[in-house]
N, C-alpha and C positions, 0 to 999 in steps of 0.2 A: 017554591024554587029555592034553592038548598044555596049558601054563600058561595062563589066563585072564585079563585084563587087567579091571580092573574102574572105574567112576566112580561121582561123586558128585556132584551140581548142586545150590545153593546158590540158590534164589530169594527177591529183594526185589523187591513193591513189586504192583502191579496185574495184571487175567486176563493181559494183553498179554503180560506178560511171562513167568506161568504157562505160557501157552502157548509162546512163545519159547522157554520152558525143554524143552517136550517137542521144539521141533523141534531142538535142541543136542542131547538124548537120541537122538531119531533119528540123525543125524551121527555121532555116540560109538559108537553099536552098528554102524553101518554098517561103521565100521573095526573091529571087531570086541573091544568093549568092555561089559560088564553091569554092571549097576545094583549095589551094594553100598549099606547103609545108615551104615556107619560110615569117617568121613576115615582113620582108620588102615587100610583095605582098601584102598582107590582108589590106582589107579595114578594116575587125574588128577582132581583137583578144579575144578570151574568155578562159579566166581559170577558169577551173570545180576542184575546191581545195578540200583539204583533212586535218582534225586537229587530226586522230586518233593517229598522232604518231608527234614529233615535229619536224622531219626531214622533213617530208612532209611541214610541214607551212614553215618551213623557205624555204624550196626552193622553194616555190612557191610567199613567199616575198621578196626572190635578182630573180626570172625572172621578175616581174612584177615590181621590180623597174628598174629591164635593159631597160626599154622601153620607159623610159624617155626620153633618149635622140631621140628615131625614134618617140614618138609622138611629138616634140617640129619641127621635123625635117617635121613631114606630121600632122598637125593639125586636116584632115580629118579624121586621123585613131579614130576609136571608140575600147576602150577597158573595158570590162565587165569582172565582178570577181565573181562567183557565186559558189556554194556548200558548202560543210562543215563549211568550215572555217567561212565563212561570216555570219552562222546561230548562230556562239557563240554570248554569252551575249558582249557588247558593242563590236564585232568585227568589223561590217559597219562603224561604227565613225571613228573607229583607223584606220580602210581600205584608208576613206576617207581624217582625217588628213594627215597620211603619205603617202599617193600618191594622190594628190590633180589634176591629168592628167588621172584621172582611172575616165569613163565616166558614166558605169552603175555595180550597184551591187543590186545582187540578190541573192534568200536563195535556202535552200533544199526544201522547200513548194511552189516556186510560181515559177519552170524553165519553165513551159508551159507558163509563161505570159511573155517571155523573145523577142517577136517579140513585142507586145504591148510597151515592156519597153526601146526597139530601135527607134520607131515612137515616144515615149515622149519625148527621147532625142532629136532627130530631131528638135524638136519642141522648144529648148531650149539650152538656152547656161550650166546652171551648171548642173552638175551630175545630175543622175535621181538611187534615194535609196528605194527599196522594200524589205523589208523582214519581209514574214510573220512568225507570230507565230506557227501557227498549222494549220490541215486541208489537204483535198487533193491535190494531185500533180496537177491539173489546167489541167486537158486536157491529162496529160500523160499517164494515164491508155490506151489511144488507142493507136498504133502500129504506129506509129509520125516517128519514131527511121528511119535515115540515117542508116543502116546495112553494116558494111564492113567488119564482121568478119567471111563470107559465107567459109566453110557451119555450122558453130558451130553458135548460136543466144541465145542470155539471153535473158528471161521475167522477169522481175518484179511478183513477185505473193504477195507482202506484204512489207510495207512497215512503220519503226519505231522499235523498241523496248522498251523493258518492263522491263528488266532484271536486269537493274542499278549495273552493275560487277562494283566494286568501283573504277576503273582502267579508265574507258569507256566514252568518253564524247557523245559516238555517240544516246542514248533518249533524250540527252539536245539538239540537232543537229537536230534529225532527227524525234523527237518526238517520240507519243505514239503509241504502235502498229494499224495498219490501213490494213484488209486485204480483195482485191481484190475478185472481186465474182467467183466464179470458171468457171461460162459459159464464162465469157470475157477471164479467160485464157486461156481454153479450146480454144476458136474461136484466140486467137492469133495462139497459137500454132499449129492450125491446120490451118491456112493461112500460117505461114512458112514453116508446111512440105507442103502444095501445092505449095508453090516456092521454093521448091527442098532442102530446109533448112535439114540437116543430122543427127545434133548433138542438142539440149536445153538442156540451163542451170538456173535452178527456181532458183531465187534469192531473199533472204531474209535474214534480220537480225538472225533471228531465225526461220527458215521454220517450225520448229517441234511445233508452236505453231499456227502456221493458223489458222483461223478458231475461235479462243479462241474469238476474240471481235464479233463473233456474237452467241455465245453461244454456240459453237460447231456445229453448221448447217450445217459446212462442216468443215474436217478436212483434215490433209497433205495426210495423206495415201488414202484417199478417190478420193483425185484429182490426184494422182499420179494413182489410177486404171481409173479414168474418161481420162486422156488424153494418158494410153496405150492402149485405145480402139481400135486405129488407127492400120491397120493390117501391115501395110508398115514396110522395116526396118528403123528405126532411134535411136539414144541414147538421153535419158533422165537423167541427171544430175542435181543435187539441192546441195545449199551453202548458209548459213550453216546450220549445224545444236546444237542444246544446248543439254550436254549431258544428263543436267535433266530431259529434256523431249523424250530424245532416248526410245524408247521401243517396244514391240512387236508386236504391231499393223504396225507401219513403219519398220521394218524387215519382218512384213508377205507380206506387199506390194514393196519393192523389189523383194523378192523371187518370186513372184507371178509373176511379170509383166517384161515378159523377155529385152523390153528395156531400163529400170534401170540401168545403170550401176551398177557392184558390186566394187564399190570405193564410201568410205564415209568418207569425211571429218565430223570430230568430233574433236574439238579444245578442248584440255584438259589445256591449260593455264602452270600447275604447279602439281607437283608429291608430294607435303606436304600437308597435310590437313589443318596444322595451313594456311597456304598462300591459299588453297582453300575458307578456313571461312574469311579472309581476302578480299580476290579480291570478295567475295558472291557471289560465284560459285554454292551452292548449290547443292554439291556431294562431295563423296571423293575419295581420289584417288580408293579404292577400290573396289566404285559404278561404278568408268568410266570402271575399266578393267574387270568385272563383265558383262557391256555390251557392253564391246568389244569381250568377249568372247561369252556372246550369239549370237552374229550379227555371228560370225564365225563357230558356233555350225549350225546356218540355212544357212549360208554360203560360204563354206569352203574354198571358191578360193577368197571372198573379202579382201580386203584392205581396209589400213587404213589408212588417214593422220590428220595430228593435224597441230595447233596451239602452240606453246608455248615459254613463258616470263621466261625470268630470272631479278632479281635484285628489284624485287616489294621490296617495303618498308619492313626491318626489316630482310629479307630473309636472313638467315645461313647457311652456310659450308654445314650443316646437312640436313637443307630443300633442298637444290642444288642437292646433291647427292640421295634424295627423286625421284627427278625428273627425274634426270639420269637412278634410275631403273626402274620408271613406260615406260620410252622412250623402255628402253630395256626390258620388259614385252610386252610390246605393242604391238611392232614390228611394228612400223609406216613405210610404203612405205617410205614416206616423210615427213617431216615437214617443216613449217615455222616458224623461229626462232628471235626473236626478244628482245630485250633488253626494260626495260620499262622505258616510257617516261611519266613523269609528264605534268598532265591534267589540266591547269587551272579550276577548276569548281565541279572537281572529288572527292571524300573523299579521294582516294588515295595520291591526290596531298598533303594534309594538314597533312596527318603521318607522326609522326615523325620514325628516323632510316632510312632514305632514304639510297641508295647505295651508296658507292663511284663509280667514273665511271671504275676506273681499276679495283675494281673486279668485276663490270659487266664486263665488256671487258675480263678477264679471264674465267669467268662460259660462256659466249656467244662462246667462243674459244671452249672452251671442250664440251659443249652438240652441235655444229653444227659437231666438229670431230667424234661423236658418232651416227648422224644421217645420215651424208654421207657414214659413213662405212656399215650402214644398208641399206642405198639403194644400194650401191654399189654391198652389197653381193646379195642383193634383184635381181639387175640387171643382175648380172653372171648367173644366172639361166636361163634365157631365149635365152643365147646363145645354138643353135642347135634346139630352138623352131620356131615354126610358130603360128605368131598372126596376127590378123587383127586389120589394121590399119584404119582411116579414112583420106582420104591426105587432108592436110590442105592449103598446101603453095609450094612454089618452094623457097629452096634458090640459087637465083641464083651465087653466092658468089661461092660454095661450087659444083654449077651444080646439085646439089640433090633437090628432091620431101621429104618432112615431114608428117606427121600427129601425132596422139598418137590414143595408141592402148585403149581398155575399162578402164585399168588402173591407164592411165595417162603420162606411158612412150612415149616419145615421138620419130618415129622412121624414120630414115631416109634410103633415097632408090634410086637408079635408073631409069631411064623411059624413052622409044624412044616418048612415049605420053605423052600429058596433063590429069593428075590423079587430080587435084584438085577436091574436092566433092565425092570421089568413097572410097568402100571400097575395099581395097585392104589386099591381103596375103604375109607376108614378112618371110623369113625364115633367124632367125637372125644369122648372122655371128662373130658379134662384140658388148660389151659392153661397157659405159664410162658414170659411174654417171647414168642421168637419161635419158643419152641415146642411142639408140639403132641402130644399125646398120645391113639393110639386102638384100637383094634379094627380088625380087619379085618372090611370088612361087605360083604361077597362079595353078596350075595341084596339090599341094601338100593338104592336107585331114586339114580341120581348126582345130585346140586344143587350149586347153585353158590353161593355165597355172596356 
């Protein structure tokens, strides 16, 4: 048996990049390279980085400088930095000054050239630096992706954004919008439901604008009835979407195409108008809950989850508590809740009135105590129900089978069998947060809640 070359991939930050990370896993094995769990195996280590929030870059700048001492220690180890963070304006130089044992760096534009950019190393003793400007992903539109997330699978259906939220570094990152032709999504997606694939998830900066850079030739709601053609059961899911461009055309296509989930994330940022005009959100609070109300008028059992910042530049006691009651108008399943972090490059970053950090840290306390009590009570509800789950995983920890149900809740179970990939009926016993606890109720009649 001939020596084995092994890797390691390091991911920060959003699905987008999750998935970017399996299509770098595909690349890696292609050249003939396995998955290993610990840095001290891998012949090459890659960090797939993330700059939307600054927590993510610095920890992605103390691992990648931990490695200093095991590449001093294995010379042979090759370590590549690629994604977000590397596509900022002079971020490859500072990459390169401050860790001058960091072998290859690559952008969001050029990850399909990342086997080519392993062979120039080889071929050389100093770093090897590619980062393009703009243009397509190199190859990655085709179905490249190491897959380990069976049976759930993200596609790519577009890529970049347009939107310039003043907050946002990710069109300076990731460029202009750029979107896929719908026959190649189409043909992905229906290669993973023939490999027994359960669950897609379309992935996009702004899905509700597909379409736009070709004149509208095709649009979301259009490809979203082209790929529930397929008679089979499976769930279809898409992230994210912008509220400005939510409207009826994409709620008639939910409704329409029974495997849509009815869970739409819609990230509304902020409950103040002034901080809507601010971050150029281009809505106001009363456009977002206007259609969130219509989504729930042609949908009545959908959900909802957001997005949302506190502490953006300038933001008052009075905008806070704005925000607090759109959360509680809403009625978000869930949100993701985040404190904002200045953007080298962003207009955001250059306002003045920035927060101090304690009272973000006190508005960050009280709108996530107000969004856990809404899932919480959200959750209480489904005790004594029966849902259908899709099993995702085993924790063996725990001796339980998981999945999440259409929702999102995610539910845990029993089983004398291996249930990974299958839909299954749990009759919930127990709730905790956002998750759920049941029986398997094989013989019991499905409802929905």
């Amino acid at each position: 048996m001939g020596f084995r070359k092994h890797y390691k991939i390091v991911t920060y930050g959003c699905q987008m990049n999750v998935h970017e990370s399996e299509k770098i896993a595909g690349i890696l094995r292609a050249k003939g390279y396995e998955e290993c769990a610990n840095e001290e195996d891998a012949d090459i280590i890659v960090f797939n980085t993330c700059c939307i929030r600054e927590n993510a870059e610095n920890h992605a700048y103390g691992n990648i400088g931990a490695l200093k001492k095991l590449k001093r220690e294995k010379p042979s180890l090759l370590i590549a930095v690629g994604g977000c963070m590397t596509q900022q304006n002079g971020a490859a130089e500072r990459l390169k000054k401050k860790f001058p044992f960091v072998d290859i760096i690559f952008g969001t534009h050029n990850l399909g050239r990342l086997g080519e950019l392993i062979e120039k190393k080889s071929a050389r003793k100093k770093a090897v630096v590619e980062i393009a400007e703009e243009g397509r992903e190199d190859g990655c539109d085709e179905d490249i992706a190491f897959r380990t997330s069976y049976p759930n699978a993200w596609v790519n259906i577009m890529y970049g954004c347009n939107n310039f939220c003043s907050y946002c570094i990710v069109p300076y990152v990731r460029g202009r919008e750029r979107s896929r032709r719908p026959e190649a999504i189409v043909k992905e997606v229906n290669g993973l439901l023939d490999r027994g694939y359960k669950e897609i998830t379309l992935l996009g900066q702004n899905v509700n604008s597909y379409g736009n850079d070709a004149g509208g030739a095709f649009t979301f709601p259009r490809l979203l009835d082209d790929i529930c053609k397929r008679e089979e059961k499976f769930r279809l899911r898409f992230m994210t979407s912008n509220p400005k461009d939510f409207g009826e055309e994409l709620i008639r296509a939910i409704a329409e195409n029974r495997q849509v989930c009815h869970l739409v994330h819609l990230p509304v940022q902020a409950g103040s108008d002034r901080i809507l005009r601010l971050m150029n959100r281009k809505y106001t609070a009363e456009e977002y809950l206007e259609k969130a109300a219509l989504l729930r008028r042609a949908l009545p059992d959908c959900q909802l989850t957001s997005d949302i910042m506190v502490g953006f530049p300038t933001e008052t006691e009075e905008d806070f508590q704005d925000t607090l009651r759109l959360v509680k108008e809403a009625r978000f399943s869930t949100a993701f809740t985040f404190v904002y972090s200045p953007r080298q490059g962003t207009k955001a970053a250059a306002m003045e009135g920035q927060i101090p950090e304690e009272v973000k840290k006190d508005r960050i306390m009280r709108l996530v105590e107000l969004v856990n009590a809404q899932t919480r009570a959200l959750s209480s509800g489904y005790v004594g129900k029966t849902v259908e789950i899709l099993c995702e995983d085993r924790d063996e920890k725990k001796g339980l089978y998981l999945g999440r149900d259409e929702y999102g809740r995610m539910g845990y179970f029993r089983s004398e069998k291996d249930r990974v990939g299958e839909f299954v009926r749990l009759k919930i016993e127990e709730a905790s947060g956002i998750s759920l606890y049941g029986r398997l109720a094989e013989d019991e009649r499905e409802e929905r809640i």
